[in-house]
KOLDRENRO-420328 format. One record per residue (C-alpha): y, x, z. Coordinates in steps of 0.1 Angstrom, whole numbers. Layout:
N
+-------+-------+-------+
:    py :    px :    pz :
+-------+-------+-------+
:     Y :     X :     Z :
...
+-------+-------+-------+
//
This chain:
398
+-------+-------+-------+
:    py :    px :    pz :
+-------+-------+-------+
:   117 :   330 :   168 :
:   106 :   308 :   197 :
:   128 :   273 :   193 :
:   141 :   271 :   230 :
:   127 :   238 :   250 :
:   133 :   223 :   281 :
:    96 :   214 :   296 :
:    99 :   179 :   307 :
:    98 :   148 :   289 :
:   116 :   130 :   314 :
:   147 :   149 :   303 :
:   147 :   137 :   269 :
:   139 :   104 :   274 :
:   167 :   102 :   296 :
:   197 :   121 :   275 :
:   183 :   106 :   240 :
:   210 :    77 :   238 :
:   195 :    60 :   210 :
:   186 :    19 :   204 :
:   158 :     2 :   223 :
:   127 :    -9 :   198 :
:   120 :   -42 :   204 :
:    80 :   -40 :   195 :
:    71 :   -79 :   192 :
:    62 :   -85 :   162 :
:    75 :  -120 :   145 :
:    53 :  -127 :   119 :
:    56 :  -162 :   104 :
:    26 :  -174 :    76 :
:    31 :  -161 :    42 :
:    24 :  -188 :    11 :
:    14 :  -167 :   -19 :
:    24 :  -185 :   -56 :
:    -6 :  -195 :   -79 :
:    -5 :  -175 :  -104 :
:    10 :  -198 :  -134 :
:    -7 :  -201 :  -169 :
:    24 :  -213 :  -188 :
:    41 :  -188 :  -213 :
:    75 :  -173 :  -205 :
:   102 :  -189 :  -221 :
:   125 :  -161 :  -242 :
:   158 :  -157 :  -232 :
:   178 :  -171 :  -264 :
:   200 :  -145 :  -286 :
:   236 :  -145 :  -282 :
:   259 :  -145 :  -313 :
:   252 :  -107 :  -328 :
:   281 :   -83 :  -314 :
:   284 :   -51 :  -310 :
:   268 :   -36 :  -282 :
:   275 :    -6 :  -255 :
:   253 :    23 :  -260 :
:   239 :    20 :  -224 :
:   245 :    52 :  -207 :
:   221 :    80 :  -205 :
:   206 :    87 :  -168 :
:   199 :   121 :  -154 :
:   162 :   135 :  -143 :
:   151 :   112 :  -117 :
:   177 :    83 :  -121 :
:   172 :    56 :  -144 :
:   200 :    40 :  -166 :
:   218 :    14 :  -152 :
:   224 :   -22 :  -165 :
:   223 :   -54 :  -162 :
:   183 :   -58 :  -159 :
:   158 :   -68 :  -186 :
:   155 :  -104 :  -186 :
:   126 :  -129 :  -201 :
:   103 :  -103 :  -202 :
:    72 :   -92 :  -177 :
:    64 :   -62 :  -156 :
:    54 :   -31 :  -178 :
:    15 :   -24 :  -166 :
:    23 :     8 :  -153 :
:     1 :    16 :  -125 :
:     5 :   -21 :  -109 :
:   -28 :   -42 :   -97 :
:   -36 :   -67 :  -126 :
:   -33 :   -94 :   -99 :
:    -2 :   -83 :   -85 :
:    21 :   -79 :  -112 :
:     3 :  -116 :  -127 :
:    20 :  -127 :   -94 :
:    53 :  -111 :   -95 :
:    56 :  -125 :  -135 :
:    46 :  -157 :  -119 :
:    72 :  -153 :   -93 :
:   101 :  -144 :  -119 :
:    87 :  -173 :  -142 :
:    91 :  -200 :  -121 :
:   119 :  -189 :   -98 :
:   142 :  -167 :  -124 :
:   172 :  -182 :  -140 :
:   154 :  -195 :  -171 :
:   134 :  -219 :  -148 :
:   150 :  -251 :  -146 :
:   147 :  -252 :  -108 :
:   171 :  -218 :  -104 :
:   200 :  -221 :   -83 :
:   230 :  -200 :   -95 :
:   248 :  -204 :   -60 :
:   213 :  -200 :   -41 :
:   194 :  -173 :   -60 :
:   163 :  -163 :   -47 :
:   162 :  -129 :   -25 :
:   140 :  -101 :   -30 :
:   138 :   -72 :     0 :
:   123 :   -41 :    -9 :
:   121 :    -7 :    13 :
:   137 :    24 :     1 :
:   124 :    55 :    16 :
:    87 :    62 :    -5 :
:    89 :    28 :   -17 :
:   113 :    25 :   -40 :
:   118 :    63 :   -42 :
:    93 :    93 :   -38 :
:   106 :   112 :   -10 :
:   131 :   107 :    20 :
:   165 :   106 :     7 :
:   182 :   107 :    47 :
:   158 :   139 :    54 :
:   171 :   154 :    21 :
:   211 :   147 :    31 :
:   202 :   163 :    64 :
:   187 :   194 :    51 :
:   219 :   197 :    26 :
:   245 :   197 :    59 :
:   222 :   219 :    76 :
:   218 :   247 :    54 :
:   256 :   246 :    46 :
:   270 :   242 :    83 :
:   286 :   212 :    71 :
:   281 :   190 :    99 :
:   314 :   183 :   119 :
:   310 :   202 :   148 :
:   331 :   182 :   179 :
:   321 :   176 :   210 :
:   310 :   142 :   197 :
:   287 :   158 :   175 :
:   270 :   181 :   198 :
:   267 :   158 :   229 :
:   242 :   136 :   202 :
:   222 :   165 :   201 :
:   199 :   164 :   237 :
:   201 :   200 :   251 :
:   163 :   200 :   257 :
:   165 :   208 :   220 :
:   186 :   235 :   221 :
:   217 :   222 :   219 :
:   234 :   253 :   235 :
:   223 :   280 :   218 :
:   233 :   261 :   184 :
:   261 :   256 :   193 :
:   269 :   294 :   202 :
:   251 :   305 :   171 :
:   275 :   281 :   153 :
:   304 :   300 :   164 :
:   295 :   334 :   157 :
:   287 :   332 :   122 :
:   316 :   304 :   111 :
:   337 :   328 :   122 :
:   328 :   350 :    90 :
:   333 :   343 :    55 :
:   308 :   322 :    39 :
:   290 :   345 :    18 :
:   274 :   364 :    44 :
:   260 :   338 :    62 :
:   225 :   341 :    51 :
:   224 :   374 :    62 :
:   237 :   367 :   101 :
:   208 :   361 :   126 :
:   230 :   336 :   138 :
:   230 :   309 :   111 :
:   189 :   318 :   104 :
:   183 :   309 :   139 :
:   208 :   279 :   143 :
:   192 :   265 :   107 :
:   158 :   262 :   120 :
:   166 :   251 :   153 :
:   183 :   223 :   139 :
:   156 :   216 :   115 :
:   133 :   217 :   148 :
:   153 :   196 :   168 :
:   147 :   169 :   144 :
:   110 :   175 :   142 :
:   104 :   178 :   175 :
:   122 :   145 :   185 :
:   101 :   126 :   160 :
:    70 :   136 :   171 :
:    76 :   125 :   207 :
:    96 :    87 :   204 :
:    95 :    65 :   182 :
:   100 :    62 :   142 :
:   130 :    43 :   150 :
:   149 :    64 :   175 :
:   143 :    95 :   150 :
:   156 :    78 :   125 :
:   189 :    64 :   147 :
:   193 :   104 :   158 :
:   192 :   114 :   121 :
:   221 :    88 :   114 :
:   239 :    94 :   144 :
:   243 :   137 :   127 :
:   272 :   120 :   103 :
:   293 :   118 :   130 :
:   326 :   131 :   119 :
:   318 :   126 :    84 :
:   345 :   101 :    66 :
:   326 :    74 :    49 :
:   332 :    79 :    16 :
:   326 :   114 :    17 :
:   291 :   106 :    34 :
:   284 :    82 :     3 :
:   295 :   109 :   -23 :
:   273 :   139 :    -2 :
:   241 :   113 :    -9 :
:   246 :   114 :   -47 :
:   251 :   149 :   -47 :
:   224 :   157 :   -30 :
:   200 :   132 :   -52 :
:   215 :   156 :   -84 :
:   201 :   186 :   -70 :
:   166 :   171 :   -56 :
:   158 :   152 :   -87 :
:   164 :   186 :  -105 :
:   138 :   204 :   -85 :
:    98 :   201 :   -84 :
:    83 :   182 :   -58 :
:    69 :   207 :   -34 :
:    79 :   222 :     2 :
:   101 :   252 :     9 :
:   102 :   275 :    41 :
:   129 :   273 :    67 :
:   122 :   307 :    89 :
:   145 :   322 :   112 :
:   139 :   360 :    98 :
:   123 :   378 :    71 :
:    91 :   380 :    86 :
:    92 :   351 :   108 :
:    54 :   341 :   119 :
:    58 :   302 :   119 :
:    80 :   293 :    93 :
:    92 :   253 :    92 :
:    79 :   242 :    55 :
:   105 :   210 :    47 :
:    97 :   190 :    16 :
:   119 :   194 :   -13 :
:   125 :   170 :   -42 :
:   133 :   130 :   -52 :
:   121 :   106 :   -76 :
:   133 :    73 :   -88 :
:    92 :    54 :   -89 :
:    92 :    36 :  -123 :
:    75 :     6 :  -114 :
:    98 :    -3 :   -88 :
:   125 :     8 :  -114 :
:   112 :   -17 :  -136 :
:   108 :   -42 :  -111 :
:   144 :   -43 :   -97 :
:   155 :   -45 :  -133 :
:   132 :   -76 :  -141 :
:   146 :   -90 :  -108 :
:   179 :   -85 :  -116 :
:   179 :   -93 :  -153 :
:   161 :  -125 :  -142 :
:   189 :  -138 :  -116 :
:   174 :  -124 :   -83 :
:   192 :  -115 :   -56 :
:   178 :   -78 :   -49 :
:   185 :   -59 :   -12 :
:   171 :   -27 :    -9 :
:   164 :   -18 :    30 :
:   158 :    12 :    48 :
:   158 :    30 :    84 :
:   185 :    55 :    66 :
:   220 :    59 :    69 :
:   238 :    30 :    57 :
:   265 :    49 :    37 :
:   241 :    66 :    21 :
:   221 :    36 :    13 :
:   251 :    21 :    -3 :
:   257 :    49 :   -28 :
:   223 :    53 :   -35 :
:   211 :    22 :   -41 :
:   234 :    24 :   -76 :
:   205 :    42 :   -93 :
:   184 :     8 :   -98 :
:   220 :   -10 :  -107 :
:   220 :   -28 :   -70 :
:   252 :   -38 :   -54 :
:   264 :   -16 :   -28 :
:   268 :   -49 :    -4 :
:   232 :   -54 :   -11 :
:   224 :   -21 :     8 :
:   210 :   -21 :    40 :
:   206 :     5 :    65 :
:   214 :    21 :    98 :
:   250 :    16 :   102 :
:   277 :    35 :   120 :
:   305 :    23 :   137 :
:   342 :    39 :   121 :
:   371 :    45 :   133 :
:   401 :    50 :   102 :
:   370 :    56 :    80 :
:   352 :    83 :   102 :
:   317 :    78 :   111 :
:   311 :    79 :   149 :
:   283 :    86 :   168 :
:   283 :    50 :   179 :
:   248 :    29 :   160 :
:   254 :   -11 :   152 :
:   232 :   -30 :   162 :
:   202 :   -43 :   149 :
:   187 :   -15 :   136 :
:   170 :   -20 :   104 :
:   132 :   -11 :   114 :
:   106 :   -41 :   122 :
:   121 :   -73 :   139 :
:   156 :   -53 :   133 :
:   150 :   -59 :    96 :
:   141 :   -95 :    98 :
:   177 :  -103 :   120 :
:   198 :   -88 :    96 :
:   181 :  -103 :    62 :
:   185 :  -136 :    82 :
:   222 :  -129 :    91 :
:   232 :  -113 :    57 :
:   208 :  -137 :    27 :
:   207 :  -169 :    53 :
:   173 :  -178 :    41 :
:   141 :  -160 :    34 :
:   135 :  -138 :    11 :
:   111 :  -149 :   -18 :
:    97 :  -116 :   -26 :
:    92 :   -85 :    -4 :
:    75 :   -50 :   -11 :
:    70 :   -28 :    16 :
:    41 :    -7 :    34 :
:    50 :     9 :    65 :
:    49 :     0 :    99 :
:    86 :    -6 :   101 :
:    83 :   -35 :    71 :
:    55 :   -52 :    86 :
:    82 :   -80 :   103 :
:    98 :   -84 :    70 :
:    68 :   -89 :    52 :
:    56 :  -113 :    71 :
:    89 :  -134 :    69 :
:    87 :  -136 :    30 :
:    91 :  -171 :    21 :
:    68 :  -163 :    -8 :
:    52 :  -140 :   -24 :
:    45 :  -104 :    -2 :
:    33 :   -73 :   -16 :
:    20 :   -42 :     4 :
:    23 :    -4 :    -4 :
:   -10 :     9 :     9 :
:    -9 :    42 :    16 :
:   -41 :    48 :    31 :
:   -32 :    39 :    66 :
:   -63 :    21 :    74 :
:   -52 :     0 :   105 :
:   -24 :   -12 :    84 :
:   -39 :   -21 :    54 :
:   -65 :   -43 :    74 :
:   -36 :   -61 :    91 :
:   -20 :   -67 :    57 :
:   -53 :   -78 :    43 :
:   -55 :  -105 :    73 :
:   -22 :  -120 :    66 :
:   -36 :  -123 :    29 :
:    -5 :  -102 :    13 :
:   -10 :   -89 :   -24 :
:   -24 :   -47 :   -14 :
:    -6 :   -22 :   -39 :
:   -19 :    12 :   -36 :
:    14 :    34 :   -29 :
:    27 :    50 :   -63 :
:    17 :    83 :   -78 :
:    22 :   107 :   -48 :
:    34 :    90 :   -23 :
:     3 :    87 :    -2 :
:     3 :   125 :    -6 :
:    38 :   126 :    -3 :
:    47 :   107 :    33 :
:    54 :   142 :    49 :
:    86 :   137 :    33 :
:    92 :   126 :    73 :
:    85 :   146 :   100 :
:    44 :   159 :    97 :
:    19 :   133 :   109 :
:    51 :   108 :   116 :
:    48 :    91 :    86 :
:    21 :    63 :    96 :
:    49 :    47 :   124 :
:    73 :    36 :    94 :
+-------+-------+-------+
//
């Protein structure tokens, strides 16, 4: 199947009603910590009661709590000197330090999408209402998809194979062909603007969706990826289609951020997790490392009754966008803040301490990390392997 395009540029640019990036960057000095040679004082015991079996947590998901307090970073695949800074950093700023603040705790920002998690959670949701047709098809909803992308022909597929009883879907040229044109549509969008107006069209898809039924889809959908293996699967429009659309399957939870956000926590931090994802998704999500919802950050869609719209609030949560809304939201800058793409490179820079960078093998990012002297983690595990959990070669404009 040939995905159906309009030839000029100029036509998308002007339909595609999605947020302006502001590109100046706002970088402000970051202060590292000296690393501190004193001993870590043990929390002290409580009176001996019984205690809660804490509960168990599925594949992928780690147990929620409370956080682990008093204790330092497991060694996992951290940098020596990197988690010696971060104990340093929850030494002297947690709640057992006699300068903590219980009413100004300090903030630490952290980025979601493989940061915090291997994979892209938003890509995962959008696959999951693609391949069951369960976007809600209004004329709101179509009019965000540009028609340079095919936006007619969808939408006629749509109707001919809704109009028959679910089971034979897979089996109707109709829903092959509308699945991976609307696979492509995404693609082929990110690979012509920018990281930030893909990821405002990918949000903008909910419209239609009530809230809480967007934030219960994301768990859902987290159950089933963290139950299969990491790997890529085939979206092709026929049996014998020539140029299949490989899509990357599977989530993690990354155990040293895991264990990070429960040292934080455990410790008295203020934790927000941040992303260029869906915000009611975020807010569900962020549950598996035990962080308030209202500490979720992301793309967020104006409601009406408790339907998403098509309509995006503003700032957008990608480079200075990040930075505005931790200002408006913590009102003070964060002490702490782990991140490695191109959209965190504002936010790292407005850490008020210590700022640690996922490297991920993007060379002209890592030398601009290096230059504003921030800690360099190599990424987790796979994620350096992994970042065509976006669109392919999209990855390095995070």
């Amino acid at each position: 199947m040939t995905i159906r395009r309009a030839p000029f540029l100029v036509a998308l640019m002007a339909l595609l009603p999605a947020a302006q990036a502001s590109d100046g960057y706002h970088y402000r000095k970051t202060l590292n910590p000296r690393r501190q040679t004193s001993q870590s004082t043990k929390q002290p015991r409580r009176p001996s009661r019984a205690r809660k079996k804490p509960p168990r947590a599925f594949a992928g998901k780690p147990a929620r709590g409370a956080g682990s307090a008093g204790e330092a970073l497991r060694p996992g695949r951290w940098r020596p000197e990197v988690r010696s800074a971060i104990d340093a950093l929850i030494r002297g700023e947690g709640r057992l330090s006699p300068r903590y603040d219980r009413d100004h705790p300090p903030a630490a920002v952290l980025n979601w999408d493989d940061g915090a998690v291997w994979g892209d959670s938003a890509f995962a949701v959008f696959l999951s209402l693609d391949t069951s047709a369960a976007f809600r098809f209004s004329d709101e909803f179509w009019d965000v998809v540009p028609i340079v992308f095919g936006r007619q022909p969808m939408r006629s597929d749509v109707e001919q194979f809704r109009a028959l009883p679910q089971d034979i879907w897979r089996l109707q040229p109709s829903y092959l062909t509308y699945r991976k044109m609307m696979v492509a549509s995404y693609l082929d969008m990110c690979s012509r603007v920018s990281r930030k107006e893909c990821r405002v069209y990918l949000a903008r898809l909910l419209t239609g969706l009530r809230e809480k039924a967007a934030e219960s889809l994301a768990l859902r959908v987290w159950d089933e990826e963290a139950g299969r293996p990491r790997g890529f699967e085939e979206i092709k429009d026929s049996l014998d289609d020539p140029e299949p659309i490989k899509v990357p399957r599977g989530l993690r939870v990354v155990p040293e951020i895991a264990d990070l956000v429960s040292r934080l926590r455990g410790n008295g931090f203020d934790v927000w997790i941040v992303a260029d994802s869906p915000e009611p998704e975020m807010r569900s999500l962020v549950s598996l490392y035990g962080v308030d919802p209202s500490r979720a950050v992301g793309i967020g869609l104006e409601s009406r009754g408790g339907v998403l719209s098509s309509k995006v609030r503003e700032p957008v949560p990608y480079r200075a966008g990040k930075v505005a809304i931790i200002e408006e939201k913590i009102g003070r800058r964060p002490r702490l803040v782990v991140g490695g793409g191109e959209g965190d490179m504002d936010i790292l820079g407005f850490s008020g301490g210590l700022s640690v960078f996922l490297d991920s093998g993007d060379k002209a990012l890592a030398k601009r990390a290096r230059a504003r002297g921030w800690l360099m983690q190599p990424a987790f595990g796979e994620i350096s392997r992994a970042r065509r959990t976006g669109p392919p070669g999209h990855a390095s404009r995070r």
